[in-house]
ROSE-4610 file (N, C-alpha, C; in Angstrom, 1 decimal, always signed):
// ROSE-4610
residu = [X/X/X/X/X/X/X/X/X/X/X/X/X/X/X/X/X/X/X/X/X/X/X/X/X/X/X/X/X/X/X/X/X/X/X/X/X/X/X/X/X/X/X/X/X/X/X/X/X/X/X/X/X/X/X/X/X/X/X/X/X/X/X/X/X/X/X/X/X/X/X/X/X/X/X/X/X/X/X/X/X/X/X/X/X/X/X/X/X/X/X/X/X/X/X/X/X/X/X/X/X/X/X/X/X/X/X/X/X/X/X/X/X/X/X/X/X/X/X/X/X/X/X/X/X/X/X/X/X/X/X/X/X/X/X/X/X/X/X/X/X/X/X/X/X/X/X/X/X/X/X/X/X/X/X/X/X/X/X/X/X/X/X/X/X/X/X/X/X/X/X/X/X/X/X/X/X/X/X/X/X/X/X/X/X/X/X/X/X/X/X/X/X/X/X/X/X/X/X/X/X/X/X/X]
num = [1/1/1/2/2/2/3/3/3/4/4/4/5/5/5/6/6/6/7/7/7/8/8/8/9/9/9/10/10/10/11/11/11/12/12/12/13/13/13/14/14/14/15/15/15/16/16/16/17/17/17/18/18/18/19/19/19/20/20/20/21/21/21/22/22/22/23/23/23/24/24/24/25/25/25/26/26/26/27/27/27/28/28/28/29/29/29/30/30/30/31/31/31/32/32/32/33/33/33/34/34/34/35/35/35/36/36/36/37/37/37/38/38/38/39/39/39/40/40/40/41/41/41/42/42/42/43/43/43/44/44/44/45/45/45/46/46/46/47/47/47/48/48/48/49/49/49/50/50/50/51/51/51/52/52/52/53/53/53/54/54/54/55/55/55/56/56/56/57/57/57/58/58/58/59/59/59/60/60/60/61/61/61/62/62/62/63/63/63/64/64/64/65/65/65/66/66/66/67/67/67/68/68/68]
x = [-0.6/-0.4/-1.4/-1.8/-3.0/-1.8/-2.9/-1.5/-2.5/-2.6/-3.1/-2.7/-3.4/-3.2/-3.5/-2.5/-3.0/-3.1/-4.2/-4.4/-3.7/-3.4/-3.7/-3.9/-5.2/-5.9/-6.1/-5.8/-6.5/-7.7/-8.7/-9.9/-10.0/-9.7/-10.3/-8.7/-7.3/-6.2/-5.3/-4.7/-4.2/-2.8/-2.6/-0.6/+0.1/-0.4/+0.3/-0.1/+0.1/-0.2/+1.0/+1.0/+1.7/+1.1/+1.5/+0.8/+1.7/+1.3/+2.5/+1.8/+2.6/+1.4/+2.2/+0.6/+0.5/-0.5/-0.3/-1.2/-2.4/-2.9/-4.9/-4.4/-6.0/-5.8/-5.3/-5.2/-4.7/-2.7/-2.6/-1.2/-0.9/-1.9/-1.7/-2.0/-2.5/-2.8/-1.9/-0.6/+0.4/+1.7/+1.9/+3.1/+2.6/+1.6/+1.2/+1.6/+1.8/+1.7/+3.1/+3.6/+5.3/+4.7/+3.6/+3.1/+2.2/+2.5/+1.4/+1.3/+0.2/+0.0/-0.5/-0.8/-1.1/-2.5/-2.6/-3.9/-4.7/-6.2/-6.5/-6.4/-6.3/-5.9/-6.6/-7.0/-7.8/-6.5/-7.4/-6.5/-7.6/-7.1/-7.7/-6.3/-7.4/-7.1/-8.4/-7.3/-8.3/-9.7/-10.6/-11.7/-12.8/-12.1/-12.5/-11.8/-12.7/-12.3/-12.0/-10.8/-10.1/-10.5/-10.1/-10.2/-9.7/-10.4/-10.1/-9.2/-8.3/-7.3/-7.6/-8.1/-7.9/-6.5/-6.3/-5.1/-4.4/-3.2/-2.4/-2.6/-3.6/-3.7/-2.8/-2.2/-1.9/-2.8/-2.4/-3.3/-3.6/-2.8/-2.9/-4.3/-4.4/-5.9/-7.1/-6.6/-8.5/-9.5/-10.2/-11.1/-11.6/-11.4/-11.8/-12.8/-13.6/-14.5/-15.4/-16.5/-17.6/-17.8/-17.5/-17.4/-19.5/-19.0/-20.4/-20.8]
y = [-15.6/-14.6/-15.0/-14.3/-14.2/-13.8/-14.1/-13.4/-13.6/-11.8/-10.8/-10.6/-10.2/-9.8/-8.8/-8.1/-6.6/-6.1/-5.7/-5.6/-4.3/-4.0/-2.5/-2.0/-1.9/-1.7/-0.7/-0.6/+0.3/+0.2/+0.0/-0.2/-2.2/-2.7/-4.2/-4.6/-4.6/-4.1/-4.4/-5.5/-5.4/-5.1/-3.8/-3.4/-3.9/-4.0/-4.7/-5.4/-6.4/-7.5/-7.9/-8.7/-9.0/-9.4/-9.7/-10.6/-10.8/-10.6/-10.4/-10.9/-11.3/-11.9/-10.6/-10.8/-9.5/-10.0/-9.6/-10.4/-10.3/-9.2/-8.2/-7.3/-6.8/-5.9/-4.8/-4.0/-2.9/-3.3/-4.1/-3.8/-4.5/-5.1/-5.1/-3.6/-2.8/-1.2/-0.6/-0.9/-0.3/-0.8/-1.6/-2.6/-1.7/-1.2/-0.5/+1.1/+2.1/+3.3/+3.8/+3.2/+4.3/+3.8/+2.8/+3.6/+4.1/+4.9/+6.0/+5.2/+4.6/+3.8/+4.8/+4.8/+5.9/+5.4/+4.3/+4.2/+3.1/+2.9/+2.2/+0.5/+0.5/-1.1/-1.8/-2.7/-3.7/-4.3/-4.5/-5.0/-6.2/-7.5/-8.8/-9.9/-10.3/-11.5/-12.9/-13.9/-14.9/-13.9/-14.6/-14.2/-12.8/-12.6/-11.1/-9.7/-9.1/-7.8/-6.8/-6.7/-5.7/-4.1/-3.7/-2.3/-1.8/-0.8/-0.6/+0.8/+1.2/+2.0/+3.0/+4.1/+5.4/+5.4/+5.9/+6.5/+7.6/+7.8/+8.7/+8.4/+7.5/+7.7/+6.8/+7.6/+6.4/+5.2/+4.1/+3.1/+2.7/+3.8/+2.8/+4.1/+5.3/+6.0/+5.8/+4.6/+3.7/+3.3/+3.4/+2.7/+1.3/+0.1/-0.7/-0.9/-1.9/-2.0/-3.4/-2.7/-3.4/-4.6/-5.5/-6.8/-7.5/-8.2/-9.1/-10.2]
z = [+12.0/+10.9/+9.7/+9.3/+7.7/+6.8/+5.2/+4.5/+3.7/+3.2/+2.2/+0.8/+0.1/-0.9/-1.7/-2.5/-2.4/-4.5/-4.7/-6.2/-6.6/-7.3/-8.1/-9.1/-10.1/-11.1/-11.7/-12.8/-13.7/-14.5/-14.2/-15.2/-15.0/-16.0/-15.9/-15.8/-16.1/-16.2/-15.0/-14.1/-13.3/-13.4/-12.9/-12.9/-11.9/-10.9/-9.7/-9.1/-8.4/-7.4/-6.7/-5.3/-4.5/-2.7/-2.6/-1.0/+0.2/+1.4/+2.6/+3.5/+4.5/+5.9/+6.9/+7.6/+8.9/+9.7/+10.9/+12.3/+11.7/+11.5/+11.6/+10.3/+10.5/+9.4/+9.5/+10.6/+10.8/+10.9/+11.0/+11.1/+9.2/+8.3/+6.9/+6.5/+7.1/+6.8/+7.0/+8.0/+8.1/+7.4/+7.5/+6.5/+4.8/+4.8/+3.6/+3.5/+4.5/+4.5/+4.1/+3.8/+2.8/+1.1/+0.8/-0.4/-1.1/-2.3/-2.4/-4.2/-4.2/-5.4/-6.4/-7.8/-8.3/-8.9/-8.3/-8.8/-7.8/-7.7/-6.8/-6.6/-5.1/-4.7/-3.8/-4.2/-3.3/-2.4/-1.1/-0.1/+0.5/+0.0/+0.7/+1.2/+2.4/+3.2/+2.6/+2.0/+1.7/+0.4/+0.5/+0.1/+0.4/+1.6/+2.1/+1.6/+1.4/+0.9/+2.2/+2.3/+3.7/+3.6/+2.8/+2.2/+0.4/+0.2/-1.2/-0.9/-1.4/-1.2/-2.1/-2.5/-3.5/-4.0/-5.0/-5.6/-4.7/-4.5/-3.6/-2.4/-1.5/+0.0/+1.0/+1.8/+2.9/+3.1/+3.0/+3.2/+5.1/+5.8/+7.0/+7.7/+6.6/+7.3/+6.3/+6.1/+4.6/+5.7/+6.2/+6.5/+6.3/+6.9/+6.9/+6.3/+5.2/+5.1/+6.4/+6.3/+7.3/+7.5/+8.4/+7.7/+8.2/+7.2/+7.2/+6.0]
């Protein structure tokens, strides 16, 4: 298990924060989809940036960002 951690920002401004462990990222994308944040959220494991989340969206149809 990894264990993530998930921002949620307003501007420079952080409103939320909080961290959970999940196998991969897709199943941290889904432990995510009952919420609808109202503003956007970074989603990392460790030092890696997983996905940035929009405001309103299911997080488990975000797109992964690319890794490298």
């Amino acid at each position: 298990m990894a264990r993530y951690f998930i921002f949620c920002m307003d501007g420079e401004h952080i409103l939320d924060q909080f961290d959970f462990e999940a196998d991969d990222d897709a199943e941290a994308l889904a432990l995510l989809r009952l919420r609808r944040e109202k503003v956007e959220c970074d989603l990392w494991c460790g030092d890696r940036l997983v996905a940035t989340i929009p405001k309103g969206t299911n997080p488990s149809r975000v797109d992964r960002q690319a890794s490298g």
